[in-house]
C-alpha positions, 0 to 999 in steps of 0.5 A: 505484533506479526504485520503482514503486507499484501498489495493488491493485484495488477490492474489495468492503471498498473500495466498502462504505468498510470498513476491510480491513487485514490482512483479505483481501477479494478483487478485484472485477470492476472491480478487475480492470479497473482492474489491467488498464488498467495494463498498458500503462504497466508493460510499458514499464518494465524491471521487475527484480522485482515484490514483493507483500503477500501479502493476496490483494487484491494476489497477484491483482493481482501476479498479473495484472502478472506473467503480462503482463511475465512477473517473478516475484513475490516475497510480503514480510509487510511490504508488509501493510496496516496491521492495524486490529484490532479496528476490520477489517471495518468502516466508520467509523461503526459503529467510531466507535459501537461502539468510541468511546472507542477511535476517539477515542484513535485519532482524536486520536493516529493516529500512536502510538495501537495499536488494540487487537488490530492496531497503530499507524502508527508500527509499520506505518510502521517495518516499510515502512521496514525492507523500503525501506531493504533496497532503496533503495541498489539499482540497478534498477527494483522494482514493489511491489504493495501497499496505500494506506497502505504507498504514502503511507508509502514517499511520505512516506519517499522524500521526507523528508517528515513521517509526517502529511503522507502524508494529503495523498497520495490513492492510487486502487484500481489507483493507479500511483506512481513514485519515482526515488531517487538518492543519497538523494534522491526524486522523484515522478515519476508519480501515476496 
């Protein structure tokens, strides 16, 4: 299986630094840019099937990959950002005021820690995994329009690699990640 990863592009909650999750904040001009400059990479690729988050920042996305290689996109609630509850639609530092004791059981414990009215990253991180290992004993080649932290989950998943070492994986609006998985076994083959 050839996995390709595209987060979508820059939106407004991304240059304000707000945390978005399931949030919808739509696509900027420049966003839609950068999507754009991936086409050329991806319609070299022999995709089978694009599927999408369905928050509208990647739809757009999958939707302007899909009219240029002409897949049909497939919305998948589990490629959904993490739902930050109560700390969506803002930045760290008005969450880190208003929501301190919060913040500080979320900063020391960002694994199990379910902010209050979203959830942890353990349950993000099982809910990726559950739609992955649908896929991973499948031939072909998947594009998975989605999120930063859907991207490092699938990284660090992929390459038996601990679920905190995915911090070390720093994925760009309009990012591209590819993955080849054989035999249960990942490699990291390309990080724009």
């Amino acid at each position: 299986m050839k996995l390709i990863l595209v987060r979508h592009g820059e939106t407004k909650a991304n240059v304000d630094k707000l945390y978005s999750g399931w949030t919808d904040f739509p696509l900027t001009d420049r966003g839609k840019e950068q999507v754009k400059n991936l086409l050329e990479i991806l319609s070299r690729e022999n995709i089978d099937v694009i599927y999408s988050s369905p928050l509208s920042r990647t739809l757009v996305t999958a939707e302007i990959i899909s009219k240029h290689i002409g897949k049909k996109i497939y919305v998948n609630e589990k490629l959904k950002e993490m739902n930050f509850g109560i700390f969506e639609g803002k930045t760290y530092k008005e969450i880190s005021k208003t929501y301190h004791l919060e913040w500080e059981k979320w900063i020391s414990d960002n694994i199990k820690y379910r902010i209050p009215n979203g959830e942890s990253l353990m349950d993000m991180y099982n809910r990726v995994t559950q739609f992955i290992d649908e896929l991973k004993d499948k031939d072909g080649t998947f594009l998975l329009v989605t999120h930063a932290g859907v991207i490092r989950i699938v990284i660090t998943y992929l390459l038996n690699l601990n679920i905190d070492e995915m911090w070390h994986f720093k994925i760009l609006p309009g990012g591209l990640v590819e993955i080849l998985y054989e035999n249960d076994f990942g490699v990291l083959t390309k990080l724009i």
